[in-house]
C-alpha positions in Angstrom: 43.1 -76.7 39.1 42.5 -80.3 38.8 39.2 -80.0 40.6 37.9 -76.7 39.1 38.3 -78.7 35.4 36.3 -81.7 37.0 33.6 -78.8 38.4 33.2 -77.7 34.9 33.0 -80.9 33.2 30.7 -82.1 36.1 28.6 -78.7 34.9 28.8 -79.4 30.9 27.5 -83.2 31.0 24.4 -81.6 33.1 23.8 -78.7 31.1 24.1 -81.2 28.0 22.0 -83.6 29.7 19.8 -80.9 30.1 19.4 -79.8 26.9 18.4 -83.4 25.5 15.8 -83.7 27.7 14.0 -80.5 26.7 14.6 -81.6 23.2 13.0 -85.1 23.8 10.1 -83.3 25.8 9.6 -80.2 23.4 9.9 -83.3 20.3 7.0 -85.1 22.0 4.8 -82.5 22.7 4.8 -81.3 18.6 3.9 -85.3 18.2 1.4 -84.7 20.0 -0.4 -81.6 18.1 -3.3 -82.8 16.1 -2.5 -81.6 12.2 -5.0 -78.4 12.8 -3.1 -76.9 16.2 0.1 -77.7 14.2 -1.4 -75.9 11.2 -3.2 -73.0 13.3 0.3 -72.6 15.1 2.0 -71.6 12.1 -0.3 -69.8 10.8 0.3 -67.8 14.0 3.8 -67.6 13.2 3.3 -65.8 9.8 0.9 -63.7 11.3 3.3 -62.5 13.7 6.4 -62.7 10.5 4.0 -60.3 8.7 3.5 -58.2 11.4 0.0 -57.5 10.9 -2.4 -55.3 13.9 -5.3 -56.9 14.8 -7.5 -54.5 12.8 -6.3 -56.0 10.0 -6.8 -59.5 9.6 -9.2 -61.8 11.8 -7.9 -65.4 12.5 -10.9 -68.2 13.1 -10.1 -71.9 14.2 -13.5 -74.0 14.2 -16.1 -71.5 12.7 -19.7 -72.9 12.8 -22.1 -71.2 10.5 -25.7 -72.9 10.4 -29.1 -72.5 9.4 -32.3 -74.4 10.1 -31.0 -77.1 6.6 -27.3 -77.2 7.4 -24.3 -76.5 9.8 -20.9 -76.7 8.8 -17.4 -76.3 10.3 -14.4 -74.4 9.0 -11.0 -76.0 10.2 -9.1 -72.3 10.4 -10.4 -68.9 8.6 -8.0 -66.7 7.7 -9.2 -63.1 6.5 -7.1 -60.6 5.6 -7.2 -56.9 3.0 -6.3 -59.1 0.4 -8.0 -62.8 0.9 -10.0 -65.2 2.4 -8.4 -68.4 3.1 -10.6 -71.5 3.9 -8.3 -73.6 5.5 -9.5 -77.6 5.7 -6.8 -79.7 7.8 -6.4 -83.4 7.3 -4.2 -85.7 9.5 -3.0 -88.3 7.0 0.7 -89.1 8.1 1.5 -92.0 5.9 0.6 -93.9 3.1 -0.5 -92.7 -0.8 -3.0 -90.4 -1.8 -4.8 -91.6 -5.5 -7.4 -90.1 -7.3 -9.0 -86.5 -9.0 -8.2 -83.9 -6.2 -12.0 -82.2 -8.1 -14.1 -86.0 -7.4 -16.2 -86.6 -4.6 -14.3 -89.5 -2.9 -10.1 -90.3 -3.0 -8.1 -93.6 -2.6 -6.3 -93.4 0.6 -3.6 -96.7 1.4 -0.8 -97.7 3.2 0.9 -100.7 4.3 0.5 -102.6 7.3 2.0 -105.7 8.8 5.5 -107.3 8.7 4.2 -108.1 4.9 3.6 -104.8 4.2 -0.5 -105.6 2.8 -1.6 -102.5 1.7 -4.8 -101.0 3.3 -7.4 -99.3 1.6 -9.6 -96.5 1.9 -12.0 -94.8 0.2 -11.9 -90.8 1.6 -14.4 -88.1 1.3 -12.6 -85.6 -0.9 -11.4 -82.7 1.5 -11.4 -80.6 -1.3 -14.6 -81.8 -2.3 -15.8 -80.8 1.3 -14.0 -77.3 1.5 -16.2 -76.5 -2.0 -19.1 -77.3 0.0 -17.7 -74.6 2.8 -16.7 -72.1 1.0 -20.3 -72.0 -1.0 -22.1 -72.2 2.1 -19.6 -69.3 3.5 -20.3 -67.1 0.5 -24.1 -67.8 0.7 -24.4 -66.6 4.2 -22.7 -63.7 4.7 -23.9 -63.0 1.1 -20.7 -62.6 -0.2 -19.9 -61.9 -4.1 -15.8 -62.2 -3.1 -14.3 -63.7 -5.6 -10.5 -63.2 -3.9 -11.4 -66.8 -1.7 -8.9 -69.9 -1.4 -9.3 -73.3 -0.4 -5.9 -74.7 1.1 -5.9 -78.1 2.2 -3.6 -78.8 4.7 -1.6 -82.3 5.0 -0.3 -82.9 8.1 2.0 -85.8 7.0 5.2 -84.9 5.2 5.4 -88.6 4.1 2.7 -89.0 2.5 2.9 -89.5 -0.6 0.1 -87.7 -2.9 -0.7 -88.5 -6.9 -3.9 -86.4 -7.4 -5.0 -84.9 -10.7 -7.8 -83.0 -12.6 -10.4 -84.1 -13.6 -12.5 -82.2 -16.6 -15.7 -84.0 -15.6 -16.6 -82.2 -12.3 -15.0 -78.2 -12.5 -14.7 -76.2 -8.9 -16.4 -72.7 -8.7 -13.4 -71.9 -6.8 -9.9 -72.2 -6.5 -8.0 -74.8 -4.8 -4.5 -75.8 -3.5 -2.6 -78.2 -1.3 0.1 -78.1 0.5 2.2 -80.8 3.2 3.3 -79.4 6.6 7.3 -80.1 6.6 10.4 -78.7 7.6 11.3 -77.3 3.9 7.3 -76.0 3.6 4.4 -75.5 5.0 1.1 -73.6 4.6 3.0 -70.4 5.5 4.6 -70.6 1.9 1.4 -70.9 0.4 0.0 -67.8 2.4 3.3 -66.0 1.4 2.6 -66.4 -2.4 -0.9 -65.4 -2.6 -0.5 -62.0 -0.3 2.1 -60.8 -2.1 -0.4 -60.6 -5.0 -1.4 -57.2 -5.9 -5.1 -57.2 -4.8 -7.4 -56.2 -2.4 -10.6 -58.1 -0.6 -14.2 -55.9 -1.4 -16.0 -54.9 2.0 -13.1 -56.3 4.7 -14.7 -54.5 7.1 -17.9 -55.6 7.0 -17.0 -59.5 6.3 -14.8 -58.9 9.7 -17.6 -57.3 11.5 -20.0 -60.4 10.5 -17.7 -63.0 11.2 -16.9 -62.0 14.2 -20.4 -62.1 15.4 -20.3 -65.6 14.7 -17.7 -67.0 16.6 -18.8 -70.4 17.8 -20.4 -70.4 21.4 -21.2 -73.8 23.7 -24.5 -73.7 22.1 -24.1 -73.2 18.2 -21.1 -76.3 18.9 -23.7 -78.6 20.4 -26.1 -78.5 17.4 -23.5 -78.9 15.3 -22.5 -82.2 16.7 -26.3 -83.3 16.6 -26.6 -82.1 12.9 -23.4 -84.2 12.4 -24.9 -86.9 13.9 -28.4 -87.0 11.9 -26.8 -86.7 8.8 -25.1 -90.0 9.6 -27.9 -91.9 11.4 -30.5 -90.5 8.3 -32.2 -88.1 10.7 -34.5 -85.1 9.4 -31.9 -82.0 9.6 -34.9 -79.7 10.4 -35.9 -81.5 13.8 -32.4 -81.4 15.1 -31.7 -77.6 14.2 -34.6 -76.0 14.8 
């Protein structure tokens, strides 16, 4: 008897043991996910929560579309019968975020040292930049849908974010934010809007021409060099042509 209870106890502290170390694995593997796999992985999740067939909804991450003046990339692209979401991701753990969500640049700081100096840093306004995307989306597939949402995506359920509006520069389109963290993430947000009663115009046909463009080796590599000659002042035209 004696040793059967030290068999099982022997058993427990391993299977405990065990246990903790797939936690401490499993814990540093979701550290590290960038912001946009944790972001495309629960957009997965809803997916699969909503139960939706494949013919009904068409999941992008990184969607190039270019033309000989421009190329831009789409963090995810969600399109379903009801919406198109334009999903921009930004990794921005810690720290405040100041400013007009609709101006071109934010204030981004945080503190650093035993002294706690605040840092700095002036930010290129994601939603600024999903504008920009969503135009440039809308332009080429020639698309006159009006059922289109920009969602950016904090992946830093610390940080702490005082944006507001401002009546000097108005959006075409419309615009929210959310914070991945355990009480709510960007599936909420998706939740909400698809339990609207409405319905995207031409689905097929925006799923048909999307899908064509799914980024290949190619279309990625003169991405990267349009990137790269809009910051070194390069013409755009040499580079994409």
């Amino acid at each position: 008897m004696a040793s059967d209870k030290i068999f099982w106890t022997i058993i427990s502290i391993v299977f405990f043991a065990v246990l903790f170390i797939l936690k401490k694995l499993f814990t540093k593997k979701l550290a590290r996910q960038s912001g946009e796999e944790k972001t495309l992985n629960i957009v997965k999740d809803f997916i699969q929560r909503m139960g939706w067939k494949k013919e009904n909804y068409l999941l992008v991450n990184n969607l190039i579309i270019q033309n000989n003046f421009w190329s831009c990339e789409i963090d995810i692209l969600l399109l379903t019968r009801k919406w198109i979401y334009v999903i921009e991701v930004k990794d921005w753990k810690r720290g405040r975020l100041d400013g007009s969500f609709n101006h071109e640049y934010l204030d981004w700081s945080y503190k650093v040292g035993k002294q706690g100096k605040r840092r700095r840093h002036r930010m290129y306004s994601p939603f600024w930049q999903n504008e920009r995307h969503i135009k440039r989306f809308k332009g080429y597939f020639q698309s006159t849908n009006q059922n289109i949402l920009s969602i950016v995506c904090f992946n830093g359920p610390s940080l702490k974010i005082n944006l507001k509006e401002s009546k000097k520069t108005v959006f075409e389109h419309k615009h929210v934010w959310v914070k991945n963290s355990r009480e709510k993430d960007v599936s909420y947000c998706l939740a909400y809007y698809e339990n609207q009663n409405t319905q995207l115009i031409s689905f097929e046909k925006l799923r048909e021409q999307i899908s064509k463009e799914l980024s290949t080796p190619d279309k990625r590599q003169r991405h990267r060099d349009w990137v790269k000659s809009i910051k070194e002042g390069r013409g755009i035209n040499k580079i994409l042509n």
